[in-house]
DSSP file (Angstrom, degrees, kcal/mol; ACC not computed):
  #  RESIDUE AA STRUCTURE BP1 BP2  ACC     N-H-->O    O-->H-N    N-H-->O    O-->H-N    TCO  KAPPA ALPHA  PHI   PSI    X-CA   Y-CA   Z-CA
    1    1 A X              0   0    0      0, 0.0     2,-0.2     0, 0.0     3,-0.1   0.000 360.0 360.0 360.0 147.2   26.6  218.8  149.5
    2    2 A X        -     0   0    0      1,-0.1     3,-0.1     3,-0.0     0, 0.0  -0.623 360.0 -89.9-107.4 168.7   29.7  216.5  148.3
    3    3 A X        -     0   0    0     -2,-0.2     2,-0.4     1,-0.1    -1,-0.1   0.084  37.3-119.4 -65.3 169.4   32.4  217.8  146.4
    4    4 A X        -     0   0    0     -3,-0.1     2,-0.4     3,-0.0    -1,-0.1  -0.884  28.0-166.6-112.4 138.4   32.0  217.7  142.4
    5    5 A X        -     0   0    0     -2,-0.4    -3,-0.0    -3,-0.1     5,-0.0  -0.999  23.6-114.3-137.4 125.0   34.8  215.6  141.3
    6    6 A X        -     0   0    0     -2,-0.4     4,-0.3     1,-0.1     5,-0.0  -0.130  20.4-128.5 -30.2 164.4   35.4  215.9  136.8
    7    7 A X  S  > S+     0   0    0      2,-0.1     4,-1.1     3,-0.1    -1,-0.1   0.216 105.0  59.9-100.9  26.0   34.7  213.2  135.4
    8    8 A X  T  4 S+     0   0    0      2,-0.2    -2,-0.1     3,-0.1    -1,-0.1   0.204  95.5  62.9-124.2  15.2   38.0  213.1  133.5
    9    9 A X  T  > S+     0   0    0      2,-0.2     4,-3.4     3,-0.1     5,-0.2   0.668 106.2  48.7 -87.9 -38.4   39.9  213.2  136.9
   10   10 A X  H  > S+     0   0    0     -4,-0.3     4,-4.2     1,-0.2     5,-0.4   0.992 107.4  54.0 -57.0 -62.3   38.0  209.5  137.5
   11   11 A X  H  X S+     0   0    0     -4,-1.1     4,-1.9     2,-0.2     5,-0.4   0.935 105.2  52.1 -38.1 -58.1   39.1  208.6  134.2
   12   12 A X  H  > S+     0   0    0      1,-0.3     4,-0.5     2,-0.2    -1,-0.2   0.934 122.1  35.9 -47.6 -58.2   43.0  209.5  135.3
   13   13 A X  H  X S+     0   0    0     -4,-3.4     4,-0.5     1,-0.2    -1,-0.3   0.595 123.3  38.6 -96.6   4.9   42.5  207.3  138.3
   14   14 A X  H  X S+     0   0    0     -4,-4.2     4,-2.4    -3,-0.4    -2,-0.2   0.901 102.5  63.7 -70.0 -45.6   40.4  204.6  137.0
   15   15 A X  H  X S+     0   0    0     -4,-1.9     4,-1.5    -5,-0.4    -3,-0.1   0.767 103.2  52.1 -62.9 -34.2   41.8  204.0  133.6
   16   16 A X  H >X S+     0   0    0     -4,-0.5     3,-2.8    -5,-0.4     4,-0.6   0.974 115.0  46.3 -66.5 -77.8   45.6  202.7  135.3
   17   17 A X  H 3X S+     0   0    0     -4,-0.5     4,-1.1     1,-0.3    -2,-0.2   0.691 112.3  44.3 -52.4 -45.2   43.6  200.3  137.5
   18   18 A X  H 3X S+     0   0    0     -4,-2.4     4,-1.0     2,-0.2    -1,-0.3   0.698 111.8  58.0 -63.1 -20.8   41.4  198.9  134.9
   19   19 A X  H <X S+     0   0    0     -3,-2.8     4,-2.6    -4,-1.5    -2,-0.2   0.976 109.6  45.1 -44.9 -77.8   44.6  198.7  132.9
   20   20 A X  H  < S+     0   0    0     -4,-0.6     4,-0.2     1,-0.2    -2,-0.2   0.397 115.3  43.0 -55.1  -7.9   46.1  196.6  135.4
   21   21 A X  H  X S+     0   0    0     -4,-1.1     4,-0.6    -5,-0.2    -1,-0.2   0.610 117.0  40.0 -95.5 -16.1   43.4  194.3  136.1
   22   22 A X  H  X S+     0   0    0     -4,-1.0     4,-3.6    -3,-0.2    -2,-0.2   0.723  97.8  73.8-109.9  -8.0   42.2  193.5  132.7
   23   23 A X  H  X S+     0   0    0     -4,-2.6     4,-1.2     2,-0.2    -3,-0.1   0.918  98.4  51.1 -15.2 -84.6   45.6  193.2  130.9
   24   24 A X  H  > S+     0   0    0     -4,-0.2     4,-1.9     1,-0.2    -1,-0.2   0.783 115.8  44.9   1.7 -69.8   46.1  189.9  132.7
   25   25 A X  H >X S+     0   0    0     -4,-0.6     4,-1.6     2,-0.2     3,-1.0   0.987 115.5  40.8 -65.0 -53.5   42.5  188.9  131.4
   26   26 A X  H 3X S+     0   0    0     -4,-3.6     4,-2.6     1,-0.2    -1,-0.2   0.898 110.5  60.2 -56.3 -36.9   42.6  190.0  127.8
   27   27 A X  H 3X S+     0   0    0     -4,-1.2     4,-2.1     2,-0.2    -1,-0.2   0.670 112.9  38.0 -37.7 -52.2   46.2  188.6  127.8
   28   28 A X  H << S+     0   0    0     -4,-1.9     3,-0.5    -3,-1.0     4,-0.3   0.994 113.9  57.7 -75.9 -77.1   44.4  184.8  128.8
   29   29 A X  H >X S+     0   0    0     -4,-1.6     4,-2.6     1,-0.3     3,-0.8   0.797 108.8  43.4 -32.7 -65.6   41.5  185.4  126.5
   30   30 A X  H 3X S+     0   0    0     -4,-2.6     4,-1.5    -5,-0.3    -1,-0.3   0.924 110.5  52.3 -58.6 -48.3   43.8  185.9  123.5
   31   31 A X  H 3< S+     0   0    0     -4,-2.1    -1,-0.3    -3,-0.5    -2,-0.2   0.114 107.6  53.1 -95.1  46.6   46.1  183.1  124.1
   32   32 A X  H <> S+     0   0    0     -3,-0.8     4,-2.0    -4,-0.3    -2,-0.2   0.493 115.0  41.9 -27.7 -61.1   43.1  180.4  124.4
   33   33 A X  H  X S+     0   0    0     -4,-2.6     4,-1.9     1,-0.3    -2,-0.2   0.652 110.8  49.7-101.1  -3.9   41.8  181.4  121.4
   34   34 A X  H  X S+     0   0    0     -4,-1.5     4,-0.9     2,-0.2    -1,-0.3   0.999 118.1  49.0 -53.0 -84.7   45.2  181.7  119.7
   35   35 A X  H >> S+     0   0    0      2,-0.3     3,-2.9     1,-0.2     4,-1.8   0.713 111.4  45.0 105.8-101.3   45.5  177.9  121.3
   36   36 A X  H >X S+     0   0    0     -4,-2.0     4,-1.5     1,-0.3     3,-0.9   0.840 112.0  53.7 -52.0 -67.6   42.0  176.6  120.1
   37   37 A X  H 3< S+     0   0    0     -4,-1.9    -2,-0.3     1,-0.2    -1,-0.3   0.547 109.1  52.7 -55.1  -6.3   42.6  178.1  116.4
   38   38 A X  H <X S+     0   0    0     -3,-2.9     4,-1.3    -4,-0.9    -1,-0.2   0.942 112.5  41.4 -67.4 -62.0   45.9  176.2  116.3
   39   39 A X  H <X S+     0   0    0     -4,-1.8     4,-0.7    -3,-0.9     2,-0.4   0.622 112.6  47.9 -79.6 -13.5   44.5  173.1  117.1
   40   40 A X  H  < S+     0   0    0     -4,-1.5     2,-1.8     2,-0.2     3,-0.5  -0.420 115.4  51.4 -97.5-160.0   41.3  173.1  115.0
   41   41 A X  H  4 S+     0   0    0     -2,-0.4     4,-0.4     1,-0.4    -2,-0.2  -0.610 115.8  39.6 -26.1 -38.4   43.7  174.2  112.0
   42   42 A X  H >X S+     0   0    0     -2,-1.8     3,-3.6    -4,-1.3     4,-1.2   0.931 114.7  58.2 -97.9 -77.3   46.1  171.2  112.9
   43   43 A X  H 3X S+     0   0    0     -4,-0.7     4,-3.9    -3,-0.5     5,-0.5   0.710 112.1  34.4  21.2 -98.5   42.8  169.2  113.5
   44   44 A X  H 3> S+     0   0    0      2,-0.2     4,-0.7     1,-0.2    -1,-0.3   0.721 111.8  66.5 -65.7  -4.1   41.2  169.7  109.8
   45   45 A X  H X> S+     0   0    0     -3,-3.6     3,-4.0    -4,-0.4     4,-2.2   0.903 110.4  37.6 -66.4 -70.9   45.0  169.6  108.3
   46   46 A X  H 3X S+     0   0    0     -4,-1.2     4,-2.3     1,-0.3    -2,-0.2   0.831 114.4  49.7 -52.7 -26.8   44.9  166.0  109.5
   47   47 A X  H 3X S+     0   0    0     -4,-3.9     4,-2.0    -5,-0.5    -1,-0.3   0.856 111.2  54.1 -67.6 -29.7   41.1  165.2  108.6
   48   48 A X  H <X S+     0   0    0     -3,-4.0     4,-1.9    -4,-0.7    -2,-0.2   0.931 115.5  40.3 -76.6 -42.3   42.1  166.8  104.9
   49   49 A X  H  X S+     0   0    0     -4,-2.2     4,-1.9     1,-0.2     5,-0.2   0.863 111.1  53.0 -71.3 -25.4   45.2  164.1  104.9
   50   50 A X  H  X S+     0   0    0     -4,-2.3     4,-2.0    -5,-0.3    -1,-0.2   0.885 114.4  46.4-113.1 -53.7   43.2  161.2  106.3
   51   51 A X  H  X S+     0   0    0     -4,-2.0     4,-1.4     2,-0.2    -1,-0.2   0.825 108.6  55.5 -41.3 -59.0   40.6  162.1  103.3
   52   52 A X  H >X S+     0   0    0     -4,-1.9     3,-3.6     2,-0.2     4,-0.7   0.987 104.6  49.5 -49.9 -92.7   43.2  162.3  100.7
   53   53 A X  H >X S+     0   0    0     -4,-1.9     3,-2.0     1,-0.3     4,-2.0   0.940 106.8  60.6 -49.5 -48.8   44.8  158.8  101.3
   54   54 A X  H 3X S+     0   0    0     -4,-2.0     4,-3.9     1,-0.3    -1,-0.3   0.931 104.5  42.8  -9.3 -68.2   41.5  157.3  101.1
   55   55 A X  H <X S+     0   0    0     -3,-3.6     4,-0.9    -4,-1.4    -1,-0.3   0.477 109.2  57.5 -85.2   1.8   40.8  158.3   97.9
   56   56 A X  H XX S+     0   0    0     -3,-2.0     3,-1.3    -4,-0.7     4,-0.8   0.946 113.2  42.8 -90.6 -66.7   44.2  157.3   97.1
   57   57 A X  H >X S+     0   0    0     -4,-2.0     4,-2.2     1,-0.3     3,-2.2   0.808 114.6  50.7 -26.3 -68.9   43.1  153.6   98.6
   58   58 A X  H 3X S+     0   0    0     -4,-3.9     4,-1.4    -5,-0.3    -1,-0.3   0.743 115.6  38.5 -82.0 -30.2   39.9  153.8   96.9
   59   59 A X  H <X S+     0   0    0     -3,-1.3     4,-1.3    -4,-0.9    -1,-0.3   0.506 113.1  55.3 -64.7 -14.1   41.3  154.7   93.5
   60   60 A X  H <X S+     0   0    0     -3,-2.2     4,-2.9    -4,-0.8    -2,-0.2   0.883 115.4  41.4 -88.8 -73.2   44.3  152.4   93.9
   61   61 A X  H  X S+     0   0    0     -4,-2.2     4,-0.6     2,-0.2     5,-0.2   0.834 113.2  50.9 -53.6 -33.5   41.4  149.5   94.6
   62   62 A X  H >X S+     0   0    0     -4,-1.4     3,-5.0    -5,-0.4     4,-3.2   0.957 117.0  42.6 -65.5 -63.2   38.9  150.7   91.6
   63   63 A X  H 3X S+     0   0    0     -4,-1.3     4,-1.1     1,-0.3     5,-0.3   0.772 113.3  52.8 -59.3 -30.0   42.2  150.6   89.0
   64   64 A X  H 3X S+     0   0    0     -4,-2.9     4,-0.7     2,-0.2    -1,-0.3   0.709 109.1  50.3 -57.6 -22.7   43.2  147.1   90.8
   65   65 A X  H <X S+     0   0    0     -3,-5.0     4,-2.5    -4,-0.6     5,-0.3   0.837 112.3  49.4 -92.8 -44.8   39.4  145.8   89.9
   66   66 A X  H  < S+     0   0    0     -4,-3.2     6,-0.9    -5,-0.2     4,-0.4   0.860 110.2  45.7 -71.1 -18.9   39.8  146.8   86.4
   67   67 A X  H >X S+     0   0    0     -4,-1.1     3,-1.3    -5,-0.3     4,-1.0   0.927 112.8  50.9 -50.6 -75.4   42.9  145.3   85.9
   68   68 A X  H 3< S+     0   0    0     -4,-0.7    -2,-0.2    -5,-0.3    -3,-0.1   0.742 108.9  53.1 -30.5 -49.4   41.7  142.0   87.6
   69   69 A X  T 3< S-     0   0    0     -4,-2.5    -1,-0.2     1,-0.2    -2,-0.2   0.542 131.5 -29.2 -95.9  -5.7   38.4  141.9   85.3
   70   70 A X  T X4 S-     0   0    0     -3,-1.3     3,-2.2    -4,-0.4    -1,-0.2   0.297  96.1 -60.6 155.3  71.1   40.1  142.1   81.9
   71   71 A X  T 3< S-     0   0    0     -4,-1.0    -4,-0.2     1,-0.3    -3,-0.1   0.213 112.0 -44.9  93.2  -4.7   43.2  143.7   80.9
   72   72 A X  T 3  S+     0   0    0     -6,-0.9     2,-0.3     1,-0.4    -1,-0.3   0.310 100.8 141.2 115.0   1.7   41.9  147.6   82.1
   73   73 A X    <   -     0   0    0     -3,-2.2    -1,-0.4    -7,-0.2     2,-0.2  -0.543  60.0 -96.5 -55.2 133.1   38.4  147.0   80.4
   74   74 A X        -     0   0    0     -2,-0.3     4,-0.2     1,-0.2    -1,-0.1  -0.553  53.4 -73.0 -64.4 122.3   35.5  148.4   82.4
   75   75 A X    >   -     0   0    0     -2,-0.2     3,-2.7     1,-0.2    -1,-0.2   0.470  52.1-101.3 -46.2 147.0   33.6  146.4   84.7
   76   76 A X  T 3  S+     0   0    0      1,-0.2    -1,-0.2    -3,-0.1    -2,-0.0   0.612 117.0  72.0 -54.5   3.2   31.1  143.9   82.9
   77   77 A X  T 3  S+     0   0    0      2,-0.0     2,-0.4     0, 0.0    -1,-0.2   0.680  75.5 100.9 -90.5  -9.4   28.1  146.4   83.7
   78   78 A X    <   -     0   0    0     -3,-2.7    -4,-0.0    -4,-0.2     0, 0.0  -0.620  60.3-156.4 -82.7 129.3   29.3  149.0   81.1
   79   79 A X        +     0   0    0     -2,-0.4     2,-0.4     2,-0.0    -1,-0.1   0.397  63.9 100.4 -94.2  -3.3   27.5  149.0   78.1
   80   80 A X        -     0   0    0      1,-0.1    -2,-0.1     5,-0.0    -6,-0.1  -0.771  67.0-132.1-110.8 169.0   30.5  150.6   76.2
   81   81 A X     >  -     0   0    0     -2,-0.4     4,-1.3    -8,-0.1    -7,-0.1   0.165  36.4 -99.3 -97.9-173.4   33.0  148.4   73.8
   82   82 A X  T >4 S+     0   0    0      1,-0.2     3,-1.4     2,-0.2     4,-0.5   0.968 122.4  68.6 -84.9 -41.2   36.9  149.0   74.2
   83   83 A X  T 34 S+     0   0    0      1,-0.3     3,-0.4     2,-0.2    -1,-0.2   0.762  98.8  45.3 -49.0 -52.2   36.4  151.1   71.3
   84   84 A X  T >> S+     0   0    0      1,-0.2     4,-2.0     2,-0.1     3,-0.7   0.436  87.7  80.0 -78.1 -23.5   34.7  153.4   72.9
   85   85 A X  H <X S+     0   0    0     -3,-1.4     4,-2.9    -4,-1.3     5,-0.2   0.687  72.5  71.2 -51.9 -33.5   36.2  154.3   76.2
   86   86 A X  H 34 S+     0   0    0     -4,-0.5     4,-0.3    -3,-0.4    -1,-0.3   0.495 111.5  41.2 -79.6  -7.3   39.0  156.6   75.6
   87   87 A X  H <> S+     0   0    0     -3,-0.7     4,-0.9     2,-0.1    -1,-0.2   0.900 111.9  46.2-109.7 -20.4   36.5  158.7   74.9
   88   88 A X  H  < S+     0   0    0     -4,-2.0     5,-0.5     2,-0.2     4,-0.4   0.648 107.0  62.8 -51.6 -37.7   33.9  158.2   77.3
   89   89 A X  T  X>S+     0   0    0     -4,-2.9     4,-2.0    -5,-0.2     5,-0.6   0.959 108.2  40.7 -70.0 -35.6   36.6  158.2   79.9
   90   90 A X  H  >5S+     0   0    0     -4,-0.3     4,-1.8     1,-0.3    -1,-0.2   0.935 122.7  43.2 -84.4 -32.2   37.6  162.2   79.1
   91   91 A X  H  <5S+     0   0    0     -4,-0.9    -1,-0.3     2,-0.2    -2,-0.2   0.389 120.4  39.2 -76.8   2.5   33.9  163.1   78.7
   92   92 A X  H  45S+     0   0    0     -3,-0.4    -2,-0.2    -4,-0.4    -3,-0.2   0.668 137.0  14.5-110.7 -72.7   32.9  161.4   81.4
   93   93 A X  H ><5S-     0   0    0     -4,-2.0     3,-0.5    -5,-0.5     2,-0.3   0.596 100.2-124.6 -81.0 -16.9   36.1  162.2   84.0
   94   94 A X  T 3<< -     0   0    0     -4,-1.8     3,-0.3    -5,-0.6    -1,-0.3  -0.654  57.5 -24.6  90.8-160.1   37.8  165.1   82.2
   95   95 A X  T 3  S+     0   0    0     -2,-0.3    -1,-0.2     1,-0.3    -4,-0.1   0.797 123.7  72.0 -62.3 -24.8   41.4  165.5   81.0
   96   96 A X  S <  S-     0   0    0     -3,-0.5    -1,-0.3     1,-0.2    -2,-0.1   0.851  77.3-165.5 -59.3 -54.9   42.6  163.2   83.4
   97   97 A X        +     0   0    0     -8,-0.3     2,-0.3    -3,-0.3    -1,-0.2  -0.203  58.8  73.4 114.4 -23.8   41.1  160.3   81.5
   98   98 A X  S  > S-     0   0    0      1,-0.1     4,-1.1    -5,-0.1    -1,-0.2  -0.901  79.7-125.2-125.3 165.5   41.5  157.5   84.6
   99   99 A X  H  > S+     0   0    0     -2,-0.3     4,-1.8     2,-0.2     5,-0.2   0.770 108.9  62.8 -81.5 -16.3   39.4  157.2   88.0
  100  100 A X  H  > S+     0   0    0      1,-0.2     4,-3.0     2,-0.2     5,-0.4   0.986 113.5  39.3 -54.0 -62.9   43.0  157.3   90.2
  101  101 A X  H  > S+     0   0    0      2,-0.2     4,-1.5     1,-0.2    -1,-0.2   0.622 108.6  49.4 -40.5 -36.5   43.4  160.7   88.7
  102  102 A X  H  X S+     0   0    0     -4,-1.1     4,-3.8     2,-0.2     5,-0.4   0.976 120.3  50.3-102.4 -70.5   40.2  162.2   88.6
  103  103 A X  H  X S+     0   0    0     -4,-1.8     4,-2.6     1,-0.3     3,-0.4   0.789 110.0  44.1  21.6-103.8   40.5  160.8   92.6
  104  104 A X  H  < S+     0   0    0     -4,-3.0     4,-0.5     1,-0.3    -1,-0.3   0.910 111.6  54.2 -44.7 -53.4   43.5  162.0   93.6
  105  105 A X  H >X S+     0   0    0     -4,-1.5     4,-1.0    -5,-0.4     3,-0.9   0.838 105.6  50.5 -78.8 -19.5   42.8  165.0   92.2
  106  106 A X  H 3X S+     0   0    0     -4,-3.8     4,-1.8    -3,-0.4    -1,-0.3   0.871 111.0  49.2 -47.5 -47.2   39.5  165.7   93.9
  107  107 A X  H 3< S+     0   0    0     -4,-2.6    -1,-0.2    -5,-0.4    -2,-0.2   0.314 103.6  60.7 -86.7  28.6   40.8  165.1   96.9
  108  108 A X  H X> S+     0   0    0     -3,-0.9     4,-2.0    -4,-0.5     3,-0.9   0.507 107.9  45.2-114.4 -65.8   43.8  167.5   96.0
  109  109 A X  H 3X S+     0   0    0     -4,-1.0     4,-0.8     1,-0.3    -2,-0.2   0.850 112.5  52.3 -77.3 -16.2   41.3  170.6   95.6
  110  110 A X  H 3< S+     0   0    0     -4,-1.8    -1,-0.3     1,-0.2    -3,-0.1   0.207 109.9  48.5-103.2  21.6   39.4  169.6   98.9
  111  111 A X  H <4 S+     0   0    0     -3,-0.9    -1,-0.2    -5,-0.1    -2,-0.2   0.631 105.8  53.8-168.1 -75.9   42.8  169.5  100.7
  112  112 A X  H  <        0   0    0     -4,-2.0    -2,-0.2     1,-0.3    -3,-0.1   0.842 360.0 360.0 -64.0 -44.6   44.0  173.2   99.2
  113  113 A X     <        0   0    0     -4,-0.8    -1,-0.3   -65,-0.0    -3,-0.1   0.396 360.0 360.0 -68.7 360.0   40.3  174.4  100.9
């Protein structure tokens, strides 16, 4: 019959060796994934700016068409009068009151996210 060995004598000599082999591994494991969250972090930083100037473009280009069509009057397809805009524009867009703003500033909060 073989000898009866604790099992918390294995543990004494296992635990060191598994110590020393899986250090190494956890060690790897952790900087990868340190590694990969860097780069998808720097990744959606850059997607967030790339967004951002966009809307800067595309708000730069709407306030360049109104400009263009009649002094900052609203494209001929708007059924409201000059009269009437400054107040359709803050009920419509909010405080900002112009489409750069209301723009920019969307792409402001989706940026922060």
């Amino acid at each position: 019959m073989p000898p009866v060995v604790p099992p918390f004598l294995i543990g004494l000599v296992v635990a060191p060796l598994a110590k020393r082999l899986l250090e190494p591994l956890v060690r790897g494991v952790v900087t990868t994934s340190v590694g990969v969250v860097m780069e998808a972090k720097r990744a959606a930083h850059e997607a967030g700016e790339n967004i951002h100037d966009l809307a800067v473009e595309v708000a730069a280009d709407v306030v360049a068409a109104r400009t263009a069509s009649g002094d900052g009057r609203r494209p001929a397809g708007d059924a409201l009068s000059n009269g009437e805009e400054g107040e359709a524009a803050v009920g419509v867009e909010g405080e900002a009151g112009t489409a750069k703003a209301c723009a920019t500033e969307g792409a402001g909060r989706a940026q922060t996210t």
